[in-house]
C-alpha positions in Angstrom: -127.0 -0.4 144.5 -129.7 -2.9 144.4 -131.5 -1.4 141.5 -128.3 -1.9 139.6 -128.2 -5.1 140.4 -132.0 -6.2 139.8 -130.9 -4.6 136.1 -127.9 -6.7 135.7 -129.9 -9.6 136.6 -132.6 -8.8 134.5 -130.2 -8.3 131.4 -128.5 -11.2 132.3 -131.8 -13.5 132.1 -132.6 -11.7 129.3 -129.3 -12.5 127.3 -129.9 -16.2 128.5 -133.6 -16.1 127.1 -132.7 -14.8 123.9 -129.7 -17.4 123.3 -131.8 -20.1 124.4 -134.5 -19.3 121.8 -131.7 -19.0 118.8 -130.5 -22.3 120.0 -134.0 -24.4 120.0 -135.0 -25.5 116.3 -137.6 -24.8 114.6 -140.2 -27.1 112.7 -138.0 -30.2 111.2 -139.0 -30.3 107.8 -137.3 -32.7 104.9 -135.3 -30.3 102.9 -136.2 -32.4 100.0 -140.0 -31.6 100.5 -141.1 -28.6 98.8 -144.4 -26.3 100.9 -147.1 -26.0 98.3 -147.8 -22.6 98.0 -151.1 -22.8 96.5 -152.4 -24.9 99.0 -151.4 -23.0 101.6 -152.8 -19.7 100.4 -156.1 -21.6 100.1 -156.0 -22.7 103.4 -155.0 -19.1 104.8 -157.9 -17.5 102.5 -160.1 -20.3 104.1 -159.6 -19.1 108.1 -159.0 -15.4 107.4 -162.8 -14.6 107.4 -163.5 -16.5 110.4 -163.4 -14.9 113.7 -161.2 -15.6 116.7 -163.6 -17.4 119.0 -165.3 -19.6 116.0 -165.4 -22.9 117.3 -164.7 -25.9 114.7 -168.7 -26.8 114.9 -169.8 -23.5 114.1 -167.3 -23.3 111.2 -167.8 -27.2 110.2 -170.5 -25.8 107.5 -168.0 -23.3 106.1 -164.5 -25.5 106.5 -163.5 -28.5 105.1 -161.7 -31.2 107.2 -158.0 -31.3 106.1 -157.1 -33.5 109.2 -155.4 -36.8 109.3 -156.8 -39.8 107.0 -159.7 -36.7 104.7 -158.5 -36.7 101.4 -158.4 -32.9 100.0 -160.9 -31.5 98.0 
């Protein structure tokens, strides 16, 4: 009996995790701005050969700054 219920339960928070998550936007975006696909393929081809623990000052000679206020190459 209380293995059934411990499964209900976890169902039920299940259920309430997943309808949460359907219910919480996503990114909010201007519809009328359009993502530049060729700048983000650059950017992805820029990361890809970089390994997961690079830190930004190891990759700073490989990288260029796109942050805030650096105009793009």
């Amino acid at each position: 009996m209380t293995t059934l219920f411990l499964a209900l339960l976890a169902l039920a928070v299940l259920g309430w995790l997943v309808q949460r998550a359907r219910r919480t936007p996503g990114p909010r975006t201007d519809p009328s701005e359009q993502i530049d696909r060729d700048v983000l393929e650059q950017a992805e081809e820029e990361v890809r050969g970089l390994g997961t623990f690079t830190t930004p000052e190891t990759a700073e000679d490989e990288l260029p700054d796109w942050g805030p206020g650096t105009p793009r190459p």
